[in-house]
C-alpha positions in Angstrom: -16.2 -41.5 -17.1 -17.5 -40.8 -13.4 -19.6 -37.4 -12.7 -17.0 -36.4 -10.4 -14.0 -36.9 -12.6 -15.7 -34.9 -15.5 -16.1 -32.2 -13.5 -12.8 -32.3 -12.4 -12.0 -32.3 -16.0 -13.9 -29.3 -17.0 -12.1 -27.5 -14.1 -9.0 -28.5 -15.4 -9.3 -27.6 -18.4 -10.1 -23.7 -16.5 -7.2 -24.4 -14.9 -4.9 -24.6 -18.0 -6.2 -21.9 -20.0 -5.9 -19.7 -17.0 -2.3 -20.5 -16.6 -1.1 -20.9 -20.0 -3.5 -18.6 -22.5 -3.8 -15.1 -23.2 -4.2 -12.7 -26.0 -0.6 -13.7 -27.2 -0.7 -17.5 -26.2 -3.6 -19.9 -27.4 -4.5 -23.0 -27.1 -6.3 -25.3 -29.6 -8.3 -28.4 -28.7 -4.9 -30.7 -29.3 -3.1 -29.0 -27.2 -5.7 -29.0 -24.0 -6.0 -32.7 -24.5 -2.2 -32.7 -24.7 -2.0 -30.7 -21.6 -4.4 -32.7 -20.3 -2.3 -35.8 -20.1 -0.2 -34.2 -17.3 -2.6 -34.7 -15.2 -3.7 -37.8 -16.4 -7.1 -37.2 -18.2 -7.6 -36.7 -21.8 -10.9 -35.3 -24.0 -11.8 -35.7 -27.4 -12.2 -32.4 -29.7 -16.3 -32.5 -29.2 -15.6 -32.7 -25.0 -13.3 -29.6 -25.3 -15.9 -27.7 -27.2 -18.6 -29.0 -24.7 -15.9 -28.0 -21.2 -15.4 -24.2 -22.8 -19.4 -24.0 -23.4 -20.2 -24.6 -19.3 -17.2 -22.4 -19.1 -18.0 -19.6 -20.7 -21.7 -19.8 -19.1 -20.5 -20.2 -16.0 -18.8 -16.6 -16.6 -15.0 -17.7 -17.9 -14.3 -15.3 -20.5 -13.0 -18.1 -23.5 -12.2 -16.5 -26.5 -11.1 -18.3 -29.8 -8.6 -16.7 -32.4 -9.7 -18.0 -35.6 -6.7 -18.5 -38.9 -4.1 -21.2 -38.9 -2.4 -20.6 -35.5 -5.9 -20.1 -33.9 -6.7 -21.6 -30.5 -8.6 -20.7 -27.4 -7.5 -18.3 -24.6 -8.6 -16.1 -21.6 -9.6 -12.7 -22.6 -10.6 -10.3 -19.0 -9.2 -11.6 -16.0 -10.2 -10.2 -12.7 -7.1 -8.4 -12.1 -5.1 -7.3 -15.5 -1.7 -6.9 -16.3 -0.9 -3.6 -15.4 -3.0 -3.9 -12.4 -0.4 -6.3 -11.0 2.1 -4.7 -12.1 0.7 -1.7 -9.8 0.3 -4.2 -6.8 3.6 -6.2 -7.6 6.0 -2.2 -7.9 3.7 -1.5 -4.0 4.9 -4.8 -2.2 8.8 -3.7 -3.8 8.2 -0.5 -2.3 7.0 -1.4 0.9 10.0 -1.1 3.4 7.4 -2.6 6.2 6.7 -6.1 4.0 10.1 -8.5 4.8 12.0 -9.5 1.8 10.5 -13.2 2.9 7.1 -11.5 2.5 7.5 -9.4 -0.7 8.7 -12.5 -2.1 5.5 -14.9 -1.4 3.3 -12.2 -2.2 4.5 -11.4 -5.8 4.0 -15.2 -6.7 0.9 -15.2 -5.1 0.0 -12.1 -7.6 2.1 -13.9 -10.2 -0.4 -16.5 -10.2 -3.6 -13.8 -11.1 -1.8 -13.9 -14.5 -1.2 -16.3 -17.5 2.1 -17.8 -16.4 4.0 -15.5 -20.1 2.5 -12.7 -18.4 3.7 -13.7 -15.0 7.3 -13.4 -16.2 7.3 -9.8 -16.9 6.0 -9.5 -13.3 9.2 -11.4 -11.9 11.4 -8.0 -11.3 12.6 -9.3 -7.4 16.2 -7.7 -8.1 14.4 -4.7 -6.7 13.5 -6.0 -3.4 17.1 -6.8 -2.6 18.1 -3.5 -3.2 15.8 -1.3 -1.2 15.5 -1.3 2.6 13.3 -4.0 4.0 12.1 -4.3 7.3 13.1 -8.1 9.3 10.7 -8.0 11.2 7.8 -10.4 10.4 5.4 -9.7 13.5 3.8 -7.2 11.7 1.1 -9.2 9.9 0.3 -10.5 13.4 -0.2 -6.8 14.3 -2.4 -6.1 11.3 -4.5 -9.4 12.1 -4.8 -7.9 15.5 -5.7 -4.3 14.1 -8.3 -5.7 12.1 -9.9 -8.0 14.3 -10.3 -5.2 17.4 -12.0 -2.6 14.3 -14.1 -5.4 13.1 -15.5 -6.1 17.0 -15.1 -2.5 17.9 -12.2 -3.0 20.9 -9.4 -1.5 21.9 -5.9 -3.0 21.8 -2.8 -2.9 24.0 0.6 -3.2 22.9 4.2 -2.1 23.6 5.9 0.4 21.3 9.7 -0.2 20.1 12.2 1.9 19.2 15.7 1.4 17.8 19.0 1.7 19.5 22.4 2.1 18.4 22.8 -1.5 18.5 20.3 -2.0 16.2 17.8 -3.6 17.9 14.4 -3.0 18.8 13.3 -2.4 22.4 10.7 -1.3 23.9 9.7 2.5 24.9 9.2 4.2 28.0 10.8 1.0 29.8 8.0 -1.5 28.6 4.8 0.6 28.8 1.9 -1.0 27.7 0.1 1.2 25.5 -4.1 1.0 25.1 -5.9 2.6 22.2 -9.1 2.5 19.8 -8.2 1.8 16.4 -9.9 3.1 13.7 -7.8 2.8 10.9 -4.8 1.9 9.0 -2.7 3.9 6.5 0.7 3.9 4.0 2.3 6.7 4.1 6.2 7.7 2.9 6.6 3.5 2.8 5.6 2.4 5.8 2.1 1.0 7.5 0.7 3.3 10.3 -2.1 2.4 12.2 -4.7 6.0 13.2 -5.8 5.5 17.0 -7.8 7.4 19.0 -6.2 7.6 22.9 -7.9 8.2 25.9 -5.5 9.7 27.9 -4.2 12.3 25.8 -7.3 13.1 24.1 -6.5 13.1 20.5 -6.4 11.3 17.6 -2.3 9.7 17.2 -0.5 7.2 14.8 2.1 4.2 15.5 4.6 2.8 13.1 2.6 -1.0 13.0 5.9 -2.5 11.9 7.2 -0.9 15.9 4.2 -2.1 17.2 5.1 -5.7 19.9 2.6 -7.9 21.5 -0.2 -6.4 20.0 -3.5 -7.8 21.5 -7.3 -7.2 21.2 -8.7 -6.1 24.5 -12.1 -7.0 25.6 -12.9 -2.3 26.3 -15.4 -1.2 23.6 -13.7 1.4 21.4 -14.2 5.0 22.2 -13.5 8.2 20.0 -16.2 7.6 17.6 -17.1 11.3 17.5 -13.4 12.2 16.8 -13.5 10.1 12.9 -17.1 11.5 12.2 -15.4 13.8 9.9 -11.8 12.5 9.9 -10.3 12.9 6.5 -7.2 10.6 5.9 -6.1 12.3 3.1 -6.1 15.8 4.9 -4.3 14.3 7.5 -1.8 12.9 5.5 -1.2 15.6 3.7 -0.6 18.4 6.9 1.4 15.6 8.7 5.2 15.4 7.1 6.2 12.0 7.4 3.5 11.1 10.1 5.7 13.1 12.5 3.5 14.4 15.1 3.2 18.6 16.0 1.2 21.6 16.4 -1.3 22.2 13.1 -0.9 25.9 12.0 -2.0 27.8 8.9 1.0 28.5 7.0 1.7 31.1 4.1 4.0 30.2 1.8 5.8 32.5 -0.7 7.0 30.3 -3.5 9.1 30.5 -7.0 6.5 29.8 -10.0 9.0 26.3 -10.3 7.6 25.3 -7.1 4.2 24.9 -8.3 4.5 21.2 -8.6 6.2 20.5 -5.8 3.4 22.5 -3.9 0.4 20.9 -5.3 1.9 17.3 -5.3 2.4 17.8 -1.5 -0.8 19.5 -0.1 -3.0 18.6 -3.4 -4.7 21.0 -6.6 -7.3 22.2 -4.1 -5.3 25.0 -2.8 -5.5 28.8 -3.9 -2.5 29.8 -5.6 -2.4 33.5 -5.7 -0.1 35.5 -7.8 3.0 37.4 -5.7 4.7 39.4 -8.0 6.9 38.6 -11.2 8.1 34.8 -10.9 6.2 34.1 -7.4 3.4 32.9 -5.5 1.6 32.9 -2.5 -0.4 29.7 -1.3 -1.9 29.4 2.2 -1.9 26.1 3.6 -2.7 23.6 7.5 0.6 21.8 8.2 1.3 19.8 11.5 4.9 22.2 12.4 7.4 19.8 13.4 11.1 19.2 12.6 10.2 17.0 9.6 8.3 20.1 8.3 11.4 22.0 8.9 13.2 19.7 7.0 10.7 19.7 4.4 10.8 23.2 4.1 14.9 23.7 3.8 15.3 20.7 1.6 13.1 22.8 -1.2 15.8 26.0 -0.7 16.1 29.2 -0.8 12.6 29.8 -3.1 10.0 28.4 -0.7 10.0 30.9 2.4 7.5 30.8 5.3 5.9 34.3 4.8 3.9 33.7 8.1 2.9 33.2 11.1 5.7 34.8 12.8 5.8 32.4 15.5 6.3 29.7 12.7 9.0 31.7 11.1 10.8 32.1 14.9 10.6 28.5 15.5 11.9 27.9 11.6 15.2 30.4 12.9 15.5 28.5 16.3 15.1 25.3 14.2 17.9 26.6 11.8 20.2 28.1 14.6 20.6 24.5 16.4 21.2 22.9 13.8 24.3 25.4 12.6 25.7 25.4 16.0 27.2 22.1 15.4 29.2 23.2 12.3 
C-alpha cells in the first residue's frame, strides 16, 4: 500500500472511532476493518493495533474494554457531553441566532460527539418554539465587530427599530452612527455590542441583531481610558435589560424570601443587613430606568425602594402614568 494511502488509513480509522465509539459503544479490530470497507480500505488485526499505537502517541485518547464484548473506543474528547449540552441549551436560547442558524450550529456541535451521544443532543423541538430572530445579517455584524477590535477602528452603522408593521427600519431617519467597539456581550437573550461614543461621551450598548450595514472604518478607536477598569459583570448587573438611565445607589427594604431573588440579580457580594423581624436592608448601584421600574413592581409589594427620595418620586410618577390609563 502507498505512503499516502496508509496514512489516510490511520486517519480513518480516527475518524471512525471518533464517530462511532465511546464509553458505551466499542469497537473491536473486526469491526474497524468492517467499517473500513465503507470507505474502501481494509486492515488486518496486527495494522489496527499498529493505527491505534501512532494514535494514541500522537495524543488520541484509545482506550480498550477488555471481556467478551470488548473493543476499542475514545475516552476524553476535547469538549464532553455535558459541555455540549451546555453550548447546544445557549444556541436554543439565543433569540438573536435564526432558527436556520441554531440549526447548523447544533450539528456542527453534534459532530464534537460520538454520533450515540450526538442523539441525545438532537432536542430542535425547542428552537421552534421560542422566539427567533429572521434576521441573518447579524453574523456579518459580528465579523465586522471583531475585525474593527482586532485592528483597533471604529465602525459606522445604521440602527433599526421596529414598527407596527413589523419591519425593521432605520432610526433617526437613516443616521449613520460611528463608535469604538470594545466589546460584545449576552445579556437577557440577546447579543449587545459595549461602544464607547465620541459625541456623547460615554460608554453605550446596541442590540447587534438591530445593528444594518455595519462597516469597519479606517479612525483609530478612542475611549481606551474609559475600559481601563470597565467591569462587564458590574455593568450588567446595574443595567436592567441593557436599558439605558441614570446609575444611583439604591436601598432596598426586602422580605427575608427575597433573598434569592436579590442576590441572583445584583450578585452574593452585597451587604445584606438585618431590618427587623422577616426583613432586610441591602444597598445597591442600579442604572434607574423604566425597565428597573418594572423590575421593581414585578417582585410586589415586599421589595420597596427605601431611598433615595428622588428614586422613590420618580418610582410614584412611574406608577401614576401608568394607572392613568386604567
Amino acid at each position: 500500500m502507498a505512503v499516502s494511502q496508509v496514512k489516510l488509513r490511520t486517519l480513518q480509522i480516527m475518524k471512525i472511532l471518533l464517530e462511532k465509539t465511546d464509553e458505551k459503544y466499542t469497537m473491536s479490530a473486526a469491526d474497524i476493518d468492517r467499517a473500513l470497507g465503507d470507505y474502501g480500505m481494509s486492515a488486518d488485526r496486527k495494522t489496527v493495533y499498529n493505527d491505534i499505537e501512532t494514535l494514541r502517541e500522537f495524543g488520541l485518547d484509545v482506550l480498550q474494554a477488555k471481556g467478551t464484548n470488548g473493543g476499542y473506543y475514545i475516552g476524553s474528547r476535547r469538549f464532553e457531553l455535558p459541555e455540549l449540552k451546555l453550548l447546544v441549551d445557549s444556541v436554543q436560547a439565543s433569540k438573536f441566532i435564526s432558527r436556520k442558524k441554531s440549526e447548523e450550529l447544533i450539528r456542527k456541535l453534534e459532530s464534537l460527539a460520538s454520533e450515540h451521544d450526538a442523539r441525545q443532543l438532537r432536542r430542535n423541538v425547542f428552537i421552534y418554539n421560542r422566539p427567533k430572530t429572521g434576521n441573518e445579517t447579524i453574523y456579518y455584524n459580528v465579523d465586522q465587530i471583531h475585525t474593527a477590535i482586532l485592528e483597533n477602528r471604529q465602525i459606522q452603522y445604521q440602527y433599526a427599530e421596529w414598527t407596527v408593521k413589523k419591519e425593521l427600519r432605520p432610526k433617526k431617519n437613516g443616521a449613520v452612527y460611528t463608535v469604538s467597539p470594545w466589546s460584545l456581550t449576552w445579556d437577557d437573550a440577546n447579543y449587545y455590542l459595549i461602544a464607547y461614543d465620541e459625541e456623547a461621551d460615554c460608554i453605550k450598548h446596541y442590540r447587534v441583531d438591530k445593528m444594518q450595514r455595519a462597516c469597519v472604518t479606517d479612525r483609530e478607536r478612542i475611549g481606551r481610558e474609559r475600559f481601563q477598569d470597565f467591569d462587564l459583570v458590574e455593568f450588567s448587573k446595574k443595567t436592567f435589560s441593557m436599558y439605558g438611565g441614570h446609575d444611583e445607589e439604591i436601598t432596598f427594604l426586602c422580605g427575608n424570601e427575597l433573598i434569592g431573588v436579590i442576590l441572583d440579580r445584583f450578585g452574593t457580594e452585597v451587604m445584606i443587613i438585618p431590618a427587623g423581624e422577616g426583613q432586610f436592608r441591602v444597598r445597591v448601584l442600579a442604572s434607574v430606568s423604566p425597565q428597573f421600574f418594572g423590575w421593581v413592581t414585578g417582585i410586589g409589594s415586599r421589595l420597596r425602594i427605601a431611598g433615595p427620595e428622588k428614586v422613590q418620586e420618580e418610582y410614584k410618577e412611574y406608577l401614576a402614568e401608568i394607572m392613568q390609563g386604567y
